[in-house]
C-alpha positions, 0 to 999 in steps of 0.5 A, spaced: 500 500 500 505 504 502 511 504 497 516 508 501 517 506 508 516 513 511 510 515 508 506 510 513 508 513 520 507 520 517 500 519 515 499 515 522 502 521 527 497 525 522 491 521 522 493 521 531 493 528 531 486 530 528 482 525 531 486 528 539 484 535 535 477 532 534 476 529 540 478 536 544 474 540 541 468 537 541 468 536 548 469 543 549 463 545 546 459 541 549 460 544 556 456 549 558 457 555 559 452 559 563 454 562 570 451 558 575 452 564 580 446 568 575 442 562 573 441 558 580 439 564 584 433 566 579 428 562 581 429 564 588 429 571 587 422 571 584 416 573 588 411 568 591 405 568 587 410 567 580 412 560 583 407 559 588 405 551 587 400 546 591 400 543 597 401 535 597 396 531 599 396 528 606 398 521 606 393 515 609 394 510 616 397 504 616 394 498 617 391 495 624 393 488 625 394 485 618 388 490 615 389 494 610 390 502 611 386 508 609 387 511 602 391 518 604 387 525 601 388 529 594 392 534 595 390 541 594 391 545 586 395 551 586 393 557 584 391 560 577 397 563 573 396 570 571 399 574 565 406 572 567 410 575 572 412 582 569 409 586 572 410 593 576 408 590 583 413 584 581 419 589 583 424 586 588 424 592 594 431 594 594 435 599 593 439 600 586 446 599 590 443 591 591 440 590 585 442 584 581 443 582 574 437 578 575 434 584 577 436 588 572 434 583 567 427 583 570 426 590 571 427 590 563 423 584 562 417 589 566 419 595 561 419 590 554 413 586 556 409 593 559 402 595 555 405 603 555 413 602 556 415 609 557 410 610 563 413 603 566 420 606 564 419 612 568 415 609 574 421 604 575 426 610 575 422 613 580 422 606 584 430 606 583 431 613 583 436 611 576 435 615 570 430 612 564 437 613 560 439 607 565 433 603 563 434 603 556 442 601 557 440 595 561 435 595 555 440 595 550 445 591 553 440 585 554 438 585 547 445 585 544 446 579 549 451 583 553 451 579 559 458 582 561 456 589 560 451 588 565 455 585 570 459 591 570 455 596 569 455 594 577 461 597 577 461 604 573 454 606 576 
């Protein structure tokens, strides 16, 4: 197959390499990249009626000297969804210095989702005492998918 005697080392170290290079490369791009920190305090931030569930239902008696026991009761539902969880009232009571990315992302949220934008703009700058300007840069900055722009927003405001 080979007709000189080097060529069959050379295309082994080759085809050696490429599969490593393959091989480490797709491992790569299969490991996530968000940041735990941001994403695993989300749902601990929402407020109560956003992530409210249903009670579990009380278990049953056990048996008496080799009868059977009760059957346990239904558990009660959960409360009725609402339009979602961006509206005004859903703002974290916090002052601006202790807002998180995650609040900053919600408060966005609120602005995009609200029926009249500019009133909901002016009413959380108001709340927060930032200007509407700030808003519309949080804005902008979730919008282009800056993530690293709005965590260092912390710093310059």
């Amino acid at each position: 197959m080979f007709t000189k005697s080097w060529q069959r080392p050379i295309i082994l170290v080759t085809a050696s390499l490429a599969l490593v290079t393959g091989t480490a490369c797709a491992a790569q791009a299969s490991q996530s990249h968000t940041p735990a920190n941001i994403s695993a305090s989300a749902p601990a931030d929402q407020p109560e009626h956003c992530v409210g569930f249903g009670a579990g239902g009380k278990g049953g008696e056990g048996g008496k000297g080799g009868r059977g026991g009760e059957p346990g009761q239904p558990g009660e539902p959960g409360q009725p969804g609402g339009v979602g969880c961006f509206t005004f009232k859903d703002l974290p009571d916090k002052p601006k210095a202790d807002l998180t990315v995650v609040d900053k992302v919600r408060i966005v949220l609120i602005v995009m989702a609200a029926d009249d934008s500019d009133e909901t703009t002016k009413k959380i700058a108001e709340k927060y005492k930032i200007s509407d300007e700030q808003i519309d840069t949080w804005k902008k900055y979730y919008v282009d998918g800056d993530w690293f722009a709005l965590m260092a927003d912390d710093v310059r405001s």
